[in-house]
Backbone as CSV, one residue per row, in Angstrom:
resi,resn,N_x,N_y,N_z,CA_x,CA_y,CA_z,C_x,C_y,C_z
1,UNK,41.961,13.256,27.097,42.222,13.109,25.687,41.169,13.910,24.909
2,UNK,41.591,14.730,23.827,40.364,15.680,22.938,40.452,14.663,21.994
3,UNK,38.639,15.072,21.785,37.328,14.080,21.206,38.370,14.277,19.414
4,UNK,37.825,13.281,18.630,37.935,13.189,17.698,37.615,14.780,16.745
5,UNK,36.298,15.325,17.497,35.799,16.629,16.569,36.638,17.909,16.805
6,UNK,37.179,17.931,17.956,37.958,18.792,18.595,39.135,18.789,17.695
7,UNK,39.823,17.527,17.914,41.027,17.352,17.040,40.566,17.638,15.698
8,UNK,39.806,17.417,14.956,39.421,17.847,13.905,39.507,19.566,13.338
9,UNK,38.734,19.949,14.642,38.447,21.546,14.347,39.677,22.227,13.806
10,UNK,40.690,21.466,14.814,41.930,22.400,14.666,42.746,22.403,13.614
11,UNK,42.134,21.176,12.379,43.158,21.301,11.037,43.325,22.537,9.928
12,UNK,42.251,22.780,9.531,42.146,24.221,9.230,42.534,25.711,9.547
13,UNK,42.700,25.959,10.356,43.666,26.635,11.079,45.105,26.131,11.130
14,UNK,45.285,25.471,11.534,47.093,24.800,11.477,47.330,24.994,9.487
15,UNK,46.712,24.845,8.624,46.383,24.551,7.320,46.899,26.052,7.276
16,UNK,45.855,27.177,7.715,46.155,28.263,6.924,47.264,29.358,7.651
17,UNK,47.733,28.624,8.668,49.625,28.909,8.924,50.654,29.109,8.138
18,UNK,51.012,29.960,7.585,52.127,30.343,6.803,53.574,29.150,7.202
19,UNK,53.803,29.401,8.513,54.260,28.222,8.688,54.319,26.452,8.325
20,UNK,52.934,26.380,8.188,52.748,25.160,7.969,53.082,25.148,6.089
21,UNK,52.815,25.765,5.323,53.309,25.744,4.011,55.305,25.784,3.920
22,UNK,55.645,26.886,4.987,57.025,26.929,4.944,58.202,26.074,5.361
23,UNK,57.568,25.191,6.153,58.158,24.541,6.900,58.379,25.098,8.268
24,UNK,59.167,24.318,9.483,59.505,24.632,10.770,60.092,24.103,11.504
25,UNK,60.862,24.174,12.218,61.847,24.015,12.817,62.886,24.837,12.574
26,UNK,64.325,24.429,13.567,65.283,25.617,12.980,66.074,24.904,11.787
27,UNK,65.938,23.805,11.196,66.285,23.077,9.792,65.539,23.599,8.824
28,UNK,64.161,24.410,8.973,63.679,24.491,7.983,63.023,23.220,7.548
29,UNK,62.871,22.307,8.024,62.797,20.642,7.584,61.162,21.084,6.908
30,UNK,60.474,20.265,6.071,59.683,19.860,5.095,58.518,19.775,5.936
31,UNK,57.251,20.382,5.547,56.270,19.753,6.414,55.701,18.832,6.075
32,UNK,56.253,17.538,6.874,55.466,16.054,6.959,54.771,15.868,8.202
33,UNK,53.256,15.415,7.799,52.574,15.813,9.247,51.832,14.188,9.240
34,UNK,52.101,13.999,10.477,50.819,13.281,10.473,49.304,13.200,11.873
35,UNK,48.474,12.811,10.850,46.887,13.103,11.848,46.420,11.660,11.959
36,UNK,47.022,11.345,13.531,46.455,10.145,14.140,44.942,9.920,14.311
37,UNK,44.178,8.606,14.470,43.330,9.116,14.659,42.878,7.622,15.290
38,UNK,42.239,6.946,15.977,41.547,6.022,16.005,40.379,5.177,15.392
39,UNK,40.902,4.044,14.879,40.445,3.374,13.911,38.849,3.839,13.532
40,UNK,38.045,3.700,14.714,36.892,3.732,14.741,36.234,5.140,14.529
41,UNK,36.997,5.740,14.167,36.761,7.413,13.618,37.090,7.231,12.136
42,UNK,37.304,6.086,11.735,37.701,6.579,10.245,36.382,7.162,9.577
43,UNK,35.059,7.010,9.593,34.000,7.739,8.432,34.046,8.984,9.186
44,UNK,34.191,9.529,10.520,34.113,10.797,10.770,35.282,11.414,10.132
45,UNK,36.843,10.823,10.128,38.173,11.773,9.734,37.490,11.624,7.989
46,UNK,36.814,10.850,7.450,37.079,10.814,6.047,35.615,11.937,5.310
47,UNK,34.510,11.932,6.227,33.891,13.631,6.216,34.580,14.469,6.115
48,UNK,35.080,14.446,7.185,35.759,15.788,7.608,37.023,16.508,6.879
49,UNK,37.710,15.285,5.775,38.409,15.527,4.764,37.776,16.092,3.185
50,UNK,36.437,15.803,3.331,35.722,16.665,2.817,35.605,17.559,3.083
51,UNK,35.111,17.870,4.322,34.737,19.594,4.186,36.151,20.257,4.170
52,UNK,37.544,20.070,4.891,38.759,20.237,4.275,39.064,20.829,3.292
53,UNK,38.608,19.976,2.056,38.728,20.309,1.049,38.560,21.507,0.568
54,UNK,36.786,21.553,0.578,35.860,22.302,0.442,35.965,23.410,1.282
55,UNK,36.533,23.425,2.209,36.974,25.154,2.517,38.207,25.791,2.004
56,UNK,38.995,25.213,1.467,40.026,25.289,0.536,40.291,25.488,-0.790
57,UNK,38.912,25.293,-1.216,38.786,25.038,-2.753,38.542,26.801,-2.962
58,UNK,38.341,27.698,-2.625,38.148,28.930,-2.955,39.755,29.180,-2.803
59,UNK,40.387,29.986,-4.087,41.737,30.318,-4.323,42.210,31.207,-3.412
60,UNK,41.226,32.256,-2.581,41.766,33.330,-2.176,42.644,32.700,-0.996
61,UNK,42.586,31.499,-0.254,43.148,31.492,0.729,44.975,30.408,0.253
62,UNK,44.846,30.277,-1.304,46.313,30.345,-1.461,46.583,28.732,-1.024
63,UNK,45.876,28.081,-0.522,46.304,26.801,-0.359,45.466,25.032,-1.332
64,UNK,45.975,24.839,-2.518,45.413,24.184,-3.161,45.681,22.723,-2.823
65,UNK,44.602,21.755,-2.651,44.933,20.296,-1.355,44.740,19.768,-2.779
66,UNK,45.488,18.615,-2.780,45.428,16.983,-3.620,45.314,15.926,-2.926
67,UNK,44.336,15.136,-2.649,44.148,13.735,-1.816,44.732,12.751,-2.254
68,UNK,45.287,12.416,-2.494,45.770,10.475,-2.657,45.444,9.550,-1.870
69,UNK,44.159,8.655,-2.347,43.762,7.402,-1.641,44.510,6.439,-1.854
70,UNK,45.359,6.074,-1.110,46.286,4.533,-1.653,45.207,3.814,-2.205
71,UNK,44.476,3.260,-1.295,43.366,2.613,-1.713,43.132,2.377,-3.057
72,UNK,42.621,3.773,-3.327,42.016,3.781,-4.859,42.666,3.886,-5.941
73,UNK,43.906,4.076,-5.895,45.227,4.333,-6.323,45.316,2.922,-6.895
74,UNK,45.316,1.884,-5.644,46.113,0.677,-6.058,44.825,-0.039,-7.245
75,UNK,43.630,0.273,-6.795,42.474,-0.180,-7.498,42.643,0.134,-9.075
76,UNK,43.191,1.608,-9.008,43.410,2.302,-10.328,44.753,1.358,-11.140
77,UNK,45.384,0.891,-10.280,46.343,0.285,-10.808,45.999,-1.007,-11.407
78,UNK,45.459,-1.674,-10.466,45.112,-3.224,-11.042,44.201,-2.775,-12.411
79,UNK,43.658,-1.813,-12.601,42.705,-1.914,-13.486,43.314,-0.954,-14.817
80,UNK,44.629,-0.781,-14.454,45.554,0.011,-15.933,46.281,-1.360,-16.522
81,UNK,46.814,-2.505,-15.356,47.348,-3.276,-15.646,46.592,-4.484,-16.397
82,UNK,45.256,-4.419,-16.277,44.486,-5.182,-16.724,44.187,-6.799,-15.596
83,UNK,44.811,-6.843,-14.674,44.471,-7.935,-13.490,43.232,-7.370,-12.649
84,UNK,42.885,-6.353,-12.458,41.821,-6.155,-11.584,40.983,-7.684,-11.687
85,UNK,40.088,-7.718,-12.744,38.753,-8.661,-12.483,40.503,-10.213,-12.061
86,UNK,41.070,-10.367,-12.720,42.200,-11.408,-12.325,42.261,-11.811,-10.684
87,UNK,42.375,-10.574,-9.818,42.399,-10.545,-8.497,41.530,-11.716,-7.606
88,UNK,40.432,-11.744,-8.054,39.057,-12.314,-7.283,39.687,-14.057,-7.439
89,UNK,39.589,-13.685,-8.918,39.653,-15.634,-9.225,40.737,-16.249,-9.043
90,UNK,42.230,-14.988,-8.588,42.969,-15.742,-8.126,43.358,-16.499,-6.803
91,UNK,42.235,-15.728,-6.006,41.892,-15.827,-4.623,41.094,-17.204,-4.543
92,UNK,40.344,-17.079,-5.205,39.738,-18.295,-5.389,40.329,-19.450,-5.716
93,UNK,40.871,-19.595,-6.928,41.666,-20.872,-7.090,42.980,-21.173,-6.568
94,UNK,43.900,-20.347,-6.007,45.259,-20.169,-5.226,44.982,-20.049,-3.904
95,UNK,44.220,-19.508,-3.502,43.899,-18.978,-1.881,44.836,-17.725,-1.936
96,UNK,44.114,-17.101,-0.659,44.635,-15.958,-0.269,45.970,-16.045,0.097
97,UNK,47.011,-16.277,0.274,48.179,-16.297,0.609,48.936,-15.784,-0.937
98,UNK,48.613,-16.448,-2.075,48.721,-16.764,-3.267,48.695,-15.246,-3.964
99,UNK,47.311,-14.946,-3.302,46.659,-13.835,-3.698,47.671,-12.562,-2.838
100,UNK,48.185,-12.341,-2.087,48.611,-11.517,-1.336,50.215,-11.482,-2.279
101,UNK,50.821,-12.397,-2.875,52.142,-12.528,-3.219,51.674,-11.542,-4.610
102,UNK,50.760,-11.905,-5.359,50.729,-11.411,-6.543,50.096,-9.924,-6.456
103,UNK,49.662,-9.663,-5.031,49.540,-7.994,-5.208,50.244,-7.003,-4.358
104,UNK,51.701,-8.025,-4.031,52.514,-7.403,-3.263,53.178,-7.007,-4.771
105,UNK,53.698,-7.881,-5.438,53.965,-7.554,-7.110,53.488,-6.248,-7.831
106,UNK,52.658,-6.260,-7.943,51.970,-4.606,-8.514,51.883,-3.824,-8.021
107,UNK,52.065,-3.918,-6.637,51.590,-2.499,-5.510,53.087,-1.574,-4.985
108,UNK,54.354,-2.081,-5.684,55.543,-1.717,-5.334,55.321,0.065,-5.131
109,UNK,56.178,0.625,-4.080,56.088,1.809,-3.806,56.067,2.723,-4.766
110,UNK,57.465,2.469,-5.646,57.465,3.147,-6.720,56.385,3.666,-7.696
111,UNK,55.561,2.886,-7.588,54.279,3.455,-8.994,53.656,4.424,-7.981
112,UNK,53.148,4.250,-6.778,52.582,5.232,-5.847,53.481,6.492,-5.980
113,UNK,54.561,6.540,-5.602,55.367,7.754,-5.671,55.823,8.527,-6.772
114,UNK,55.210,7.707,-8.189,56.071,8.343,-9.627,54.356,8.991,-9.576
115,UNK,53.082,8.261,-9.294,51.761,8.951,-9.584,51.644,10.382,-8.761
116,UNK,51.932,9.710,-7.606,52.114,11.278,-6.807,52.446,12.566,-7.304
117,UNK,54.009,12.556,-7.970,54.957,13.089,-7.914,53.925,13.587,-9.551
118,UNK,53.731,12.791,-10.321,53.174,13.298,-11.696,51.712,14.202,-11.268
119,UNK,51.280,13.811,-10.650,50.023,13.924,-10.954,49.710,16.050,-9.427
120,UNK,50.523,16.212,-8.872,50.786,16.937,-8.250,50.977,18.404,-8.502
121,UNK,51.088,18.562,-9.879,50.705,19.925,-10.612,50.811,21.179,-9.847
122,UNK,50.184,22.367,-9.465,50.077,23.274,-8.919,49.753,23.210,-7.428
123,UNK,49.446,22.217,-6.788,48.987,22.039,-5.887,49.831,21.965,-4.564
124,UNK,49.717,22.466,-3.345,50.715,22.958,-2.505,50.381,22.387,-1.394
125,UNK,49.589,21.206,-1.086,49.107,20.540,0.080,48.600,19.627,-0.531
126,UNK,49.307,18.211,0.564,49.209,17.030,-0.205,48.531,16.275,0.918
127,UNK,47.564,15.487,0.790,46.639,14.884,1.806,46.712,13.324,1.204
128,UNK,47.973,12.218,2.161,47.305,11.102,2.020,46.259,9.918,2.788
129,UNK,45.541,9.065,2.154,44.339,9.230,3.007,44.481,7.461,2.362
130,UNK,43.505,6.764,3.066,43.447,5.101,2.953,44.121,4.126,3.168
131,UNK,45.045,4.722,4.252,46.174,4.166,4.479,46.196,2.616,5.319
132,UNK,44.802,3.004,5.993,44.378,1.578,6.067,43.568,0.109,5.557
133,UNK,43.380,0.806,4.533,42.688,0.090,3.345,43.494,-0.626,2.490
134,UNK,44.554,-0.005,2.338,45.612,-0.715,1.761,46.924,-1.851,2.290
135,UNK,46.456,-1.509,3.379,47.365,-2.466,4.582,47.075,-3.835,4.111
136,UNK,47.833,-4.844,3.464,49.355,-5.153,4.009,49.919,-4.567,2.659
137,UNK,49.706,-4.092,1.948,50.273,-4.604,0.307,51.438,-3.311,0.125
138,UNK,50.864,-1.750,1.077,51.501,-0.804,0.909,51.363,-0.247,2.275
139,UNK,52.807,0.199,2.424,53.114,0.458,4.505,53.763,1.542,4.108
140,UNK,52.976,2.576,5.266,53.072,3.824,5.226,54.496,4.592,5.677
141,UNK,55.218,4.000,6.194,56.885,4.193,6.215,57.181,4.320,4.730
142,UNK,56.911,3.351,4.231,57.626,3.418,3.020,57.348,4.471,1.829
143,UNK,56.107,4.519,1.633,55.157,5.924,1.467,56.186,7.170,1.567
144,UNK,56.222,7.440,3.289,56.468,8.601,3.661,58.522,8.510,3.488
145,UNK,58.728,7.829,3.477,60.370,7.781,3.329,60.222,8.023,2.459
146,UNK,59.760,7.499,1.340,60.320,7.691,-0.575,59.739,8.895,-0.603
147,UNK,58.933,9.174,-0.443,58.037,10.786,-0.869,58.943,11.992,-0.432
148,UNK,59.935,12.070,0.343,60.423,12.921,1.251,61.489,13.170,-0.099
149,UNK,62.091,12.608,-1.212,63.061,12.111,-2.086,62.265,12.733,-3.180
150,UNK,60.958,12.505,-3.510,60.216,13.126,-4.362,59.800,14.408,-4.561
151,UNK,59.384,14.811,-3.569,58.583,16.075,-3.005,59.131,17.237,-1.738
152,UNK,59.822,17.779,-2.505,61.072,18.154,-0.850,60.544,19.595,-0.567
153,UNK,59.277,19.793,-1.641,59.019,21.157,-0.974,57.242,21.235,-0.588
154,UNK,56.722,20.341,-0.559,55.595,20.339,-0.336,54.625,20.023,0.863
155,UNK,54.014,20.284,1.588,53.654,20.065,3.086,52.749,19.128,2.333
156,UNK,52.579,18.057,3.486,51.924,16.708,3.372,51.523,16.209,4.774
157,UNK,49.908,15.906,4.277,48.833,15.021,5.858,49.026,13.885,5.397
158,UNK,49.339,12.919,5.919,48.990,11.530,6.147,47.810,11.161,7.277
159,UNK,46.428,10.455,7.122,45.434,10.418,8.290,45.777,9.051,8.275
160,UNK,46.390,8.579,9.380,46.457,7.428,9.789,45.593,7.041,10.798
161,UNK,45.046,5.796,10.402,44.025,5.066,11.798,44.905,4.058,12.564
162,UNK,45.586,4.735,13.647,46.168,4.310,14.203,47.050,5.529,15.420
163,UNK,48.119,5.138,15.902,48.875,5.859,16.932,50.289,5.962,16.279
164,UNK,50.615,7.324,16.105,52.113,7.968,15.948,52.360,8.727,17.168
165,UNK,53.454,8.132,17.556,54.349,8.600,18.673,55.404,9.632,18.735
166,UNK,55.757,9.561,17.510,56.611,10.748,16.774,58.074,9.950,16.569
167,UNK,57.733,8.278,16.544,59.049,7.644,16.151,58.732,6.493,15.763
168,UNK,57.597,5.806,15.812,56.809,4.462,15.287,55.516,5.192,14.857
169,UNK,55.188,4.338,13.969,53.545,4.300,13.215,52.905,2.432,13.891
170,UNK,51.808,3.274,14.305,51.312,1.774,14.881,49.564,1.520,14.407
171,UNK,49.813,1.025,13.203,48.268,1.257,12.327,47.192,0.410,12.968
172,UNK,46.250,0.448,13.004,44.874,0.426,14.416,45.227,0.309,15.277
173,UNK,46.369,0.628,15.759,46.748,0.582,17.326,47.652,-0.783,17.748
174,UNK,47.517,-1.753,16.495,48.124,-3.275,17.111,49.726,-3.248,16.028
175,UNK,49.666,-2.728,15.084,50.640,-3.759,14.188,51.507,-2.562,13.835
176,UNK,52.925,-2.919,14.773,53.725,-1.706,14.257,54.401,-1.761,13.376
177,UNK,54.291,-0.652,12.238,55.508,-0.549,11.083,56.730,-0.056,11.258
178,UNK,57.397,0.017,10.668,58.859,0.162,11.089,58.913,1.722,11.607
179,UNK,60.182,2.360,12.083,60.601,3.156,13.335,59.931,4.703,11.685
180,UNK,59.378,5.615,12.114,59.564,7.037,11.203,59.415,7.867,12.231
181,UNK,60.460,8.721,11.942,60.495,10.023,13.187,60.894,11.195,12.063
182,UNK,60.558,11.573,10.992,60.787,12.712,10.161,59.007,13.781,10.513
183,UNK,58.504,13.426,10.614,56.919,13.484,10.456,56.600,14.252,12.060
184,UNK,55.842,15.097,12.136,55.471,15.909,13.182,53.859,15.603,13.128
185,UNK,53.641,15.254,14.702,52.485,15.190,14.741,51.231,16.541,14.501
186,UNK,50.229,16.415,13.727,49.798,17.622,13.096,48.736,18.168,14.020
187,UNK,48.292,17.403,15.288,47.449,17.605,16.140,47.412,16.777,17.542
188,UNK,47.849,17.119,18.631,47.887,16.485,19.295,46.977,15.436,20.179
189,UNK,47.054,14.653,20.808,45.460,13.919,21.035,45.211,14.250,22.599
190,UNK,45.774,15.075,23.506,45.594,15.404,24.666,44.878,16.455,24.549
């Protein structure tokens, strides 16, 4: 199996593939990629989405990246809606169960995918990232199904901490989400 850094090396390169902007296969199909990774690599994959960036950020090479942290996304949300500080004390006086119903409520796919879709401007590579941070409230099937409806011309990373098979998403390795087989694995782990 290649090391986490190995698999790493090779995104940048796959990145500045003409292919990988055009799509591939003989459908032409959309590039939806995803970069497995094991849980316990998440602060190394989330460096390394830095420097990503940052070799990208010079125009000449034609490929402009946008990150979307669900994560911070949903944070951004509670705190447009005005429940953010709400969150804590409802945990507290309801319990967590309580607490999980009322931020399954705000976290509906839709606001993720209308922000996406708005906020996506010129930018020709779409990197989503926190996908386990946000687990249970927002599942990355659902993510990547609706986005495909949104965004039909744009190549897109998903870094999942977990195992894609190229027909299930199985986030840290234990809890599988439902069946996605549109998505090409963006690096292999052998």
């Amino acid at each position: 199996m290649a090391s986490i850094n190995s698999r790493l090396d090779q995104i940048i390169p796959k990145i500045k593939e003409d292919k990988f902007i055009q799509g591939r296969g003989l459908g032409n199909e959309i590039s939806f990629y995803i970069f497995d990774y094991d849980p316990e690599d998440e602060l190394i994959v989330r460096d390394y989405i830095k420097h990503i960036k940052k070799e990208f950020s010079n125009e000449i090479l034609n490929r402009r990246i946008i990150e979307f942290d669900l994560y911070k996304m949903m944070l951004d949300f509670a705190k447009e809606m005005g429940v953010f500080e709400h969150i804590f004390m409802k945990e507290e006086k309801e319990g967590r169960e309580e607490l999980f119903r009322a931020m399954e409520h705000f976290t509906q796919t839709d606001i993720f995918l209308e922000k996406i879709k708005e906020d996506l401007g010129n930018h020709n590579v779409i990197f989503i990232t926190g996908v386990g941070k946000v687990y249970p409230f927002v599942r990355s099937h659902n993510i990547l199904n609706n986005l495909l409806e949104k965004i039909d011309t744009t190549p897109l990373i998903m870094f999942f901490p977990g195992v894609y098979d190229g027909l299930s998403l199985k986030l840290f390795g234990k809890i599988k989400d439902d069946n996605y087989y549109r998505a090409f694995r963006l690096i292999d782990r052998k």
